[in-house]
N, C-alpha and C positions, 0 to 999 in steps of 0.2 A: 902275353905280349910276344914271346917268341915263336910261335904258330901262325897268330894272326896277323902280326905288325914283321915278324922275323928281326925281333930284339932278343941281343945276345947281349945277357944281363947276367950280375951275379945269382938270383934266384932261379937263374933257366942252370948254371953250372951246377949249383948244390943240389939242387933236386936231380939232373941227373945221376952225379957222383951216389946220390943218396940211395936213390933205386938200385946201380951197381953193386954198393956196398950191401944194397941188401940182401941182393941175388946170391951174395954167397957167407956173410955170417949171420940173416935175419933180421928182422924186426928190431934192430938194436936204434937206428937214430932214433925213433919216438922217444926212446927210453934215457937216450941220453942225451938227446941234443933240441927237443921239444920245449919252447916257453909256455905254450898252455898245458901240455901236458905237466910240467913244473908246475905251475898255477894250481890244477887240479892234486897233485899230491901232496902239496900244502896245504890244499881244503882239505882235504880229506886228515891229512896229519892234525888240523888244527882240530876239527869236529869229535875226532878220537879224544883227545886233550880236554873236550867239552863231554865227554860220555855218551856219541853220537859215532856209532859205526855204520859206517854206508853200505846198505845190502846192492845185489849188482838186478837192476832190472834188465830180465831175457827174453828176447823176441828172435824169433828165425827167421821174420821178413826183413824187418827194423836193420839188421845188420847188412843189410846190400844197400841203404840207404849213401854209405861211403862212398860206395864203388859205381853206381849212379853218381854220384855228386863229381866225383873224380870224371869219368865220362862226357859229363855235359860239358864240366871244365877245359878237358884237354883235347879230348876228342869230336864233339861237336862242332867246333869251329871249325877245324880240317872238312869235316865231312861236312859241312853247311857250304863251306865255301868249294867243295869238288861238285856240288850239283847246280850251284849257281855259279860261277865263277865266267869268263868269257874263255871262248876256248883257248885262245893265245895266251891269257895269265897263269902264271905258273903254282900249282898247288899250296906251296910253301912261297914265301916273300922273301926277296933275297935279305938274307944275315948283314945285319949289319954291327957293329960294336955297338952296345949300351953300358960297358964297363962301369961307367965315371958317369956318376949324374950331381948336379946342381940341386936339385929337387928333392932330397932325400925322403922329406916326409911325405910327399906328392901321394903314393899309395896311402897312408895308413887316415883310420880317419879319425875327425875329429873328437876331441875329452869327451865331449858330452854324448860320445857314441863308443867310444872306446873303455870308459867305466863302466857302464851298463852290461857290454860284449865281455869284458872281463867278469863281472861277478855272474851274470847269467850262465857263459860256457865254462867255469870256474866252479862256484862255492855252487850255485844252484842244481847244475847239469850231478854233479857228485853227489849232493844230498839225495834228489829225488831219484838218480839211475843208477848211484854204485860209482867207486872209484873209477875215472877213466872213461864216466859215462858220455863225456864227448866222445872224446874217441870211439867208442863203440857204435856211437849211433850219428855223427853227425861229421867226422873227419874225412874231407875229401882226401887229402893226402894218405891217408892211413888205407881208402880203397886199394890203391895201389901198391903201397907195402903190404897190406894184408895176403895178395897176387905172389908177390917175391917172394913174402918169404915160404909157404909151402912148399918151392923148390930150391931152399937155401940150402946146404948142409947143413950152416952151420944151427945148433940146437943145444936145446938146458936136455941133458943127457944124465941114465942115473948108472951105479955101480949094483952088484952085489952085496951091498954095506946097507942100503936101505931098510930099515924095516918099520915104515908106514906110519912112520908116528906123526906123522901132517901138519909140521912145524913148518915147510915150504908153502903151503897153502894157505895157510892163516897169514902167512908176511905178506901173500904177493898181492898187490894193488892194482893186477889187472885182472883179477875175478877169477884167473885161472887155477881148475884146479890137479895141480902139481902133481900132489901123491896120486891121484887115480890114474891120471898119463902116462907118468913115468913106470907104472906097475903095465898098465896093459899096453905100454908101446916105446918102452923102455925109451922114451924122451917124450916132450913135452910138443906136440901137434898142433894148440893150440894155436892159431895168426894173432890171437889178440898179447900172447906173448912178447914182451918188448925187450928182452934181455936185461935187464936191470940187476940182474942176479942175486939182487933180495933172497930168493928160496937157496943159491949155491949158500951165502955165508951163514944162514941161520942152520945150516944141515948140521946136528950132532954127530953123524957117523962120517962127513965128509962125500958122503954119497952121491951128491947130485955135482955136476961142473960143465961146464963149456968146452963142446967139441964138437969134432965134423965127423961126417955119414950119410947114411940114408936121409935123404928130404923127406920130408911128413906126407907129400901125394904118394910117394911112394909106399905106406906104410897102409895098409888096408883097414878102414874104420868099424870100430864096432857099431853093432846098434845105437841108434841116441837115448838118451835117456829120457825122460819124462819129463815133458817142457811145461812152462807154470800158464802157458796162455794157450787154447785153442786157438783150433782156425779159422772162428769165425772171427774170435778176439784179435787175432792175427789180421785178419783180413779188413778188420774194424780199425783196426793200429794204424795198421798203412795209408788207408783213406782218412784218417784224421791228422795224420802225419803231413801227406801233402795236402791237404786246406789247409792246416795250419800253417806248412811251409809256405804257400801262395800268400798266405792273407801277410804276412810278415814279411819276404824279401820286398826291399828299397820301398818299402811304405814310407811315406814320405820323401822317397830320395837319400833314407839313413840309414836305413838297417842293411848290414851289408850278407852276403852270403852264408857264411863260417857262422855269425849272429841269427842269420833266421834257420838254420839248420837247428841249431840250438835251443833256440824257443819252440819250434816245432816237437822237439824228442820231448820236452818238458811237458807241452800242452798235451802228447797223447798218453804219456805216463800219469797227469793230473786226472783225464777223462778217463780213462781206462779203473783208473783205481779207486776214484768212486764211487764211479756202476760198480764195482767189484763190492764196495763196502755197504753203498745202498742196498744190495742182494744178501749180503752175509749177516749171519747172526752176530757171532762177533768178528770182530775187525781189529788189526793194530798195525800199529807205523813205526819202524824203531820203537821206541822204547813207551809211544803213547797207545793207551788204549783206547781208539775211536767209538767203535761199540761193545757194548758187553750188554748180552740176554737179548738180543735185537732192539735197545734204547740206544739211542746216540749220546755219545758224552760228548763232556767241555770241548776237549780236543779233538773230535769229530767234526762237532760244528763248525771249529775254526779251519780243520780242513779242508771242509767242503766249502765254507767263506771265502778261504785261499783259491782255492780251483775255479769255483764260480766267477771271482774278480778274474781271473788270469784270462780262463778261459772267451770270459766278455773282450776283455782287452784285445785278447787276438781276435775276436769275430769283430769289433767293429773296425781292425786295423784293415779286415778283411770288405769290410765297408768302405771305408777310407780308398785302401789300393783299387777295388774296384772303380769308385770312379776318377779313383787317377789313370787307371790304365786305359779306361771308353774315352774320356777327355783326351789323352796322348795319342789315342788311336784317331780322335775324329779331328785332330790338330794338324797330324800327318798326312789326313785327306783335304788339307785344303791347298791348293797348287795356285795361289796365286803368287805371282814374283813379291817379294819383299820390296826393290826394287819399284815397282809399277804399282804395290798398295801402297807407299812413299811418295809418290809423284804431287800428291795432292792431298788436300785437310779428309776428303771425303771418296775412300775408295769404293764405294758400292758399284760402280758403272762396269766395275773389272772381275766381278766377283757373278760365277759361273751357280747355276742353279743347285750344282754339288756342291760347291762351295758353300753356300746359304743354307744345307743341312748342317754339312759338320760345323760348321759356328755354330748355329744354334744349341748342335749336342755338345759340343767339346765344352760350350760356357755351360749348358744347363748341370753336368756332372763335372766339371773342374771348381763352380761355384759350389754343390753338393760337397764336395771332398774337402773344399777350403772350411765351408761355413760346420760343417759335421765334426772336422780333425780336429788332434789336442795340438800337433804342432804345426807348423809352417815350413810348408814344402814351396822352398826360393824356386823351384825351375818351373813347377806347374804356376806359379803366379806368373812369370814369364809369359808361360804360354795362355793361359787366360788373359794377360794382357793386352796378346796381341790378336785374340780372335775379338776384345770387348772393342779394339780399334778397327778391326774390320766390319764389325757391326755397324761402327758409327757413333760410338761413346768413347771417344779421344778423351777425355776429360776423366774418364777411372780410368784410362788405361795409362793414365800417367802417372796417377795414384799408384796403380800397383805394381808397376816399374821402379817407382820410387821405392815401397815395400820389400818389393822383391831384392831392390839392390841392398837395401840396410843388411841383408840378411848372406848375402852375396859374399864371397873374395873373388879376388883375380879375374880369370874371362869373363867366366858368368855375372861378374858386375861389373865388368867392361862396358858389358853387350847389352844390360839393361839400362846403363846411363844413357850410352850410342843412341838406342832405341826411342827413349824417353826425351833425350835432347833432338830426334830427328821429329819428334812427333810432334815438341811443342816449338820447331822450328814452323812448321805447320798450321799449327796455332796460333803464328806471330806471335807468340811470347816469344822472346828473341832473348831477354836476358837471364830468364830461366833455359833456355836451353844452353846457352851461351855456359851456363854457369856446371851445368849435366856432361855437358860435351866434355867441358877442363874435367871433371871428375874422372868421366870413361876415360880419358887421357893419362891420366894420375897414373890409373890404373893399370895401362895398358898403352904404351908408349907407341905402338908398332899397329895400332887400330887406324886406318889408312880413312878411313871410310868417315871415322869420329874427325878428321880434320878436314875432310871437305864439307861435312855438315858445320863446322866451327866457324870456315869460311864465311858461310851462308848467312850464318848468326851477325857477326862483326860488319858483313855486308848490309845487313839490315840496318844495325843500329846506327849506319853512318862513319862506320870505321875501314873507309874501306881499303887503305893502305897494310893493316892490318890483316883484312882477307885477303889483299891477295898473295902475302906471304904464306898468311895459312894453307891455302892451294897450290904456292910453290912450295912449300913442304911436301904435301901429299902426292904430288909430282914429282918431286926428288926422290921418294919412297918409291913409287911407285908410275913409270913414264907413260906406262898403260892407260891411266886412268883418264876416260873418253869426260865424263862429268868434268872434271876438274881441271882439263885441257881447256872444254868447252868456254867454263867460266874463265878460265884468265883471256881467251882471247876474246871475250864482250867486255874483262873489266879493261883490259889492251886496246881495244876497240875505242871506247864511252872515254878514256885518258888520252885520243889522240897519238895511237901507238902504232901504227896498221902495221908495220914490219912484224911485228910481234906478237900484234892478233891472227897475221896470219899462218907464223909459223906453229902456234898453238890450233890451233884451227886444224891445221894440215897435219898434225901429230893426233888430233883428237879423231880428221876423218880415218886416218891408218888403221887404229883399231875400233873403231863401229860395225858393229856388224851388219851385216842387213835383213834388221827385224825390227817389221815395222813397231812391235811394244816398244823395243828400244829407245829407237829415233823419238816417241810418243814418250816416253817417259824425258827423254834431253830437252826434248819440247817445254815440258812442263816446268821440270825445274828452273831451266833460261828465263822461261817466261814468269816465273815467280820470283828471281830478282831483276826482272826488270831492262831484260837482255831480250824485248823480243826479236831482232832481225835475228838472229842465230836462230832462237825459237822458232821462226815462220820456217829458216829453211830446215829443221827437223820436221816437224809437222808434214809439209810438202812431201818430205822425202818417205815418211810412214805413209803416207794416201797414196804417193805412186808404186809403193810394194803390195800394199793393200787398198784398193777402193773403199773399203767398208769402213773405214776411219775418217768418211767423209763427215758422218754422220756424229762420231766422238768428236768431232768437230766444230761442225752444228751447236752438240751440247753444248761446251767450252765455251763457245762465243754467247 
């Protein structure tokens, strides 16, 4: 938020202080001030408790997946927005205070996504990758300390009192191993190091403790040792890593980042290990033995049962997001005014030959993704409702507005009432919109737009003292509004009021602009309650900006 919007919030101050802090004692917040990382050494403490110690699974591409993740996060937006930006807008957006919010939970998201994100980046991520196995593979934030601290001073440092008895490495819970470091580089080098100083107090001779020195770039690496995965295994890692990452972020509109990071390190550790065991004679997991003499056992099968399900679930997620993302893609190429597809029960006449693909694709792979998926994604039914309206099927598209909104809070079922009561304003059903409208309203008091439609409604059923408050409202909110000017001086007009129709009138011509859709859309509406003298002179005034609206004319008539 504070990059792209320039909100100075409390999570833009502790992330900087954090990086600071880390610049010069290390990797210590993860360790100490981390809720998932808490999470995970819980799991991991509790699985111990159960006679299940988590081995650490190691990859050498796997681990820049962080610092990626970090990048896209913090840096991408800057540098998206330095290449497209207009030349006069300024890099950064000017800071403004977000100290104080109203909205506290606004970020986090919902139980029935926040249970799931908990035991997956939690008990799961632990069991299958080793303690910490988030973090190691799926922590944006941790990219970035990971950076800091190699030029921290501060370091788990050892004495002359050591003598290698590996009681520091057996405690520590971030895989690192202690005794070898601190022997060949008299401190501990490792970034996955969090400070938690587990290995200082379990030390018999006092040997190991917390101080400053040399930073670990500074310190010249030995050889690496012998890593458990080749490079083509490695190189297989990665590209199953991200399809797996792809087919999982905001599938459905739920899965959030930090969550599909997660599922992804899981899904190429489950594939990976596998193939590992399908190719081996024998096999074992913890403490099961999968194969023995090249037979599969019990617990084999159920491994590969486990992986096989997991692994389906992420590919057809990967089904699913596919045609949510063709659908959102072919939604966003359709440019007709909201506005000007509103005018009327039957938009077709306005809708451009590009337009009539991407509806056809946007429904053919948003129906796909709807009818295929296990849950219900409220923003794509949204948007298939309103390409099934531009089609010319008003009648599902109300339906799934309807839908949409059950599934809705706040804007987003503001905007599908709004939508659905404008639609079956349209429809002349007048007391179902009538009744959608109050709902958007409920919801969302400051919807301008939901009370000139509301107007519209009450105007039909013969209430019309009632619309025209509701339009003095929406005019009190808002003086701009050229529609809702228009109507009060036809209903000022048809009441015998001309002072008053005319100074609505003369408020409504001030902000008109001059485009002929425009005037063509005021036209229409006017003319759909029953206001044609205003209507004729919009109409007039779009055919003398454009001749060719002679002939939308023509139609109409």
């Amino acid at each position: 938020y504070t990059l792209q919007n320039g909100f100075i919030n409390a999570g833009f101050i502790f992330f900087t202080l954090a990086i600071l802090a880390t610049l010069i004692f290390g990797r210590f917040v993860c360790g100490w001030g981390c809720h998932v990382l808490a999470l995970q050494d819980f799991c991991a403490w509790l699985m111990k408790k159960l006679g299940v110690t988590p081995k650490p699974f190691r990859s050498r591409l796997l681990v820049f997946v962080p610092l990626l993740a970090a990048l896209y996060m913090f840096v991408w937006p800057t540098a998206l927005r330095f290449f497209t930006k207009p030349p006069e807008a300024p890099l950064i957006p000017e800071f403004t205070n977000h100290l104080v919010t109203t909205e506290f939970w606004a970020t986090f998201p919902p139980l029935a996504v926040a249970v799931p994100f908990l035991f997956i980046c939690g008990f799961m991520t632990v069991y299958f990758l080793g303690s910490k196995g988030f973090c190691t593979y799926a922590c944006p934030y941790g990219g970035f300390f990971v950076l800091a601290d190699k030029v921290a001073p501060g370091k788990i440092r050892v004495t002359d009192a050591c003598n290698q008895c590996g009681h520091c490495t057996a405690v520590c819970t971030s895989n690192v191993v202690v005794h070898a470091e601190v022997k060949a580089y008299g401190m501990v080098v490792d970034p996955g190091c969090m400070k938690c100083l587990d290995c200082v107090s379990v030390c018999p001779n006092d040997a190991l403790y917390f101080g400053f020195g040399k930073p670990s770039v500074a310190v010249p690496r030995q050889a690496p040792q012998r890593h458990p995965l080749t490079w083509s295994e490695e190189v297989a890692a990665l590209a199953l890593f991200a399809a797996s990452y792809w087919a999982a972020w905001d599938v459905y509109q739920l899965v959030p980042m930090l969550m599909a990071l997660g599922i992804a390190s899981i899904t190429t550790f489950l594939a990976l290990t596998t193939a590992k065991m399908l190719r081996a004679t024998d096999f074992s997991f913890h403490r099961f033995d999968l194969k023995a003499s090249g037979r599969m056992r019990g617990a084999g099968w159920g491994f590969a049962g486990f992986a096989l399900l997991w692994i389906g679930l992420n590919a057809h997620s990967g089904f699913v997001r596919h045609h949510e993302s063709a659908g959102a893609r072919a939604f966003e190429g359709v440019h007709v005014p909201d506005e000007l597809a509103l005018a009327r029960a039957n938009p077709d006449a306005w809708l451009s030959p590009t337009d009539r693909r991407n509806i056809a694709s946007g429904k053919r792979h948003l129906h796909a993704a709807r009818d295929g998926g296990l849950f219900v994604n409220r923003e794509a039914l949204s948007k298939l409702a309103w390409l099934e309206y531009l089609s010319g099927r008003s009648e599902d598209a109300v339906a799934l507005l309807a839908t949409a909104a059950e599934h809705q809070r706040g804007q987003g079922r503001a905007l599908s009432l709004y939508y659905r009561g404008a639609i079956l304003n349209r429809l002349a059903r007048y007391p179902e919109a009538l009744a959608s409208l109050d709902q958007a309203l409920a919801e969302r008091s400051d919807l301008v737009l939901a009370r000139e439609e509301r107007g519209e409604s009450l105007w039909q059923l013969g209430r019309r003292q009632e619309a025209v408050s509701a339009w003095q409202d929406a005019v009190g909110r808002n003086p701009g509004l050229v529609l809702a000017n228009n109507l009060l001086a036809g209903a000022a007009a048809l009441s015998g009021r001309p002072e008053a129709a005319i100074a609505h009138e003369a408020s409504a011509d001030r902000n008109t602009p001059a485009n002929p859709f425009f005037h063509w859309v005021i036209g229409l509406r006017l003319q759909g309650v029953g206001m044609g003298g205003l209507a004729e002179k919009h109409f007039r005034r779009a055919i003398d900006l454009d001749p060719g609206f002679r002939s939308a004319r023509t139609d109409r008539q």
